[in-house]
C-alpha positions as CSV (number, residue, x, y, z in Angstrom):
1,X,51.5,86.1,4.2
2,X,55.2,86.1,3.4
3,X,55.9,87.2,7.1
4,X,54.0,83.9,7.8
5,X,55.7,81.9,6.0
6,X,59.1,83.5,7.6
7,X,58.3,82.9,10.8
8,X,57.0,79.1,10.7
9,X,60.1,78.6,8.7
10,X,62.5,80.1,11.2
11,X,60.3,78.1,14.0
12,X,61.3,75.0,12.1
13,X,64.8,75.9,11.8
14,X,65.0,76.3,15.5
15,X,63.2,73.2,16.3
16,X,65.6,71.0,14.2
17,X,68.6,72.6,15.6
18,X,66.8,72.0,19.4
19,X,66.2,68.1,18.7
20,X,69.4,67.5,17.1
21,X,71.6,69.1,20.1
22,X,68.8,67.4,22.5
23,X,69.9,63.7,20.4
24,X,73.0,64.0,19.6
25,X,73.9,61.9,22.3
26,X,71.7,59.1,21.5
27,X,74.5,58.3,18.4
28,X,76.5,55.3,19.7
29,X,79.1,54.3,17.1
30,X,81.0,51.0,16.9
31,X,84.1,50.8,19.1
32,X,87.0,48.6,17.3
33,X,87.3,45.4,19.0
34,X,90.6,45.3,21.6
35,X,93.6,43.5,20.1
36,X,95.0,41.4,22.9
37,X,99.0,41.9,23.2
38,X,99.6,40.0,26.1
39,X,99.1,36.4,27.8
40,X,99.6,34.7,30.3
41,X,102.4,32.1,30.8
42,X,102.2,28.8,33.3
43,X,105.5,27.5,34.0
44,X,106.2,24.0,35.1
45,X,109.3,21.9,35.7
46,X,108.2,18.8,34.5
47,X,111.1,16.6,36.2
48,X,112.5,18.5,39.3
49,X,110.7,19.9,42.1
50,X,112.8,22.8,43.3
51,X,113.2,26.5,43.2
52,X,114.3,28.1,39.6
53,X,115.0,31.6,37.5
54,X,113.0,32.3,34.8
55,X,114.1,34.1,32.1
56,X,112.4,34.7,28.7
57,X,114.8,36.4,25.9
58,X,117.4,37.1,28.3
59,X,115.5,39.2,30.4
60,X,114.4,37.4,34.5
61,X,110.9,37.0,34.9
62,X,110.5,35.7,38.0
63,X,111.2,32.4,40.4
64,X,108.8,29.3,40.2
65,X,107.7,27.7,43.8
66,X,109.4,24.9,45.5
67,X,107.3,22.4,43.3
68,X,108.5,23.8,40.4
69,X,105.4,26.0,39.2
70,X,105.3,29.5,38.1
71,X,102.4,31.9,36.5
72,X,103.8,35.1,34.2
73,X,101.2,37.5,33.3
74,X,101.5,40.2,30.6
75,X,103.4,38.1,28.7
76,X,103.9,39.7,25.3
77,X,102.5,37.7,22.4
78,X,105.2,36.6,19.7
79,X,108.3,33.7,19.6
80,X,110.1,33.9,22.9
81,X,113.1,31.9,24.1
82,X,112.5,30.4,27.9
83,X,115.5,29.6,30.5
84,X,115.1,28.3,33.2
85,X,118.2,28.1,35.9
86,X,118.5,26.2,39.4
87,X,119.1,28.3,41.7
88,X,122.0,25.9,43.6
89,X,123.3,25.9,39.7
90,X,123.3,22.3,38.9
91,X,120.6,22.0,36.3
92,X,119.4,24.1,33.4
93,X,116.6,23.6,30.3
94,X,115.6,26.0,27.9
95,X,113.2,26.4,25.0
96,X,111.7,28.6,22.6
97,X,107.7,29.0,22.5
98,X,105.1,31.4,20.6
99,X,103.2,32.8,23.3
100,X,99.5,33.8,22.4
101,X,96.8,35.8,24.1
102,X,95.3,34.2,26.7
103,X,96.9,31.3,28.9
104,X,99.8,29.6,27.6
105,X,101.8,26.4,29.1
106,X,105.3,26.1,29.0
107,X,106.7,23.0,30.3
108,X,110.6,22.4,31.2
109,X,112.7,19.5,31.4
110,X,116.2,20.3,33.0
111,X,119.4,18.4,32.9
């Protein structure tokens, strides 16, 4: 009788450990959400249509289009100072702007 009793006890054993190695994969747990660091800027020259440098904290980011119009992506989110330069070195605006995630506007007027 004990020997019974061993035996459907060990069969147990060994089914539990089969059905939780068999399931273990059916466990999802919760990912934490992604924090967004970056976004996207779209730069416009509000009152000249010509070709400028872009630079945010110093650093050049890029040339807008002949009409002015320029799209930065990766952007990083915080309080940023903007520049922007004609290239034939006549005019020149600047401003400071908290970028966020996601798109962001940032319109210049140059004198």
């Amino acid at each position: 009788m004990k020997k019974n009793v061993l035996i459907k006890s060990i069969l147990v054993l060994v089914a539990i450990a089969i059905f939780a190695l068999v399931f273990v994969g059916c466990i999802s747990f919760p990912t934490p959400p992604v924090v967004p660091t970056t976004g996207t800027v779209i730069i416009s020259i509000a009152n000249d249509n010509y070709w400028y440098d872009i630079y945010i904290d110093g650093s050049f980011w890029g040339q807008t289009n002949w009409s002015g119009d320029l799209t930065l992506y990766n952007v990083p989110i915080g309080y940023h100072f903007f520049q922007a330069y004609d290239i034939s070195g006549w005019l020149y605006g600047s401003l400071y702007q908290t970028i966020n995630a996601g798109t962001n506007y940032v319109t210049f007027w140059v004198w």
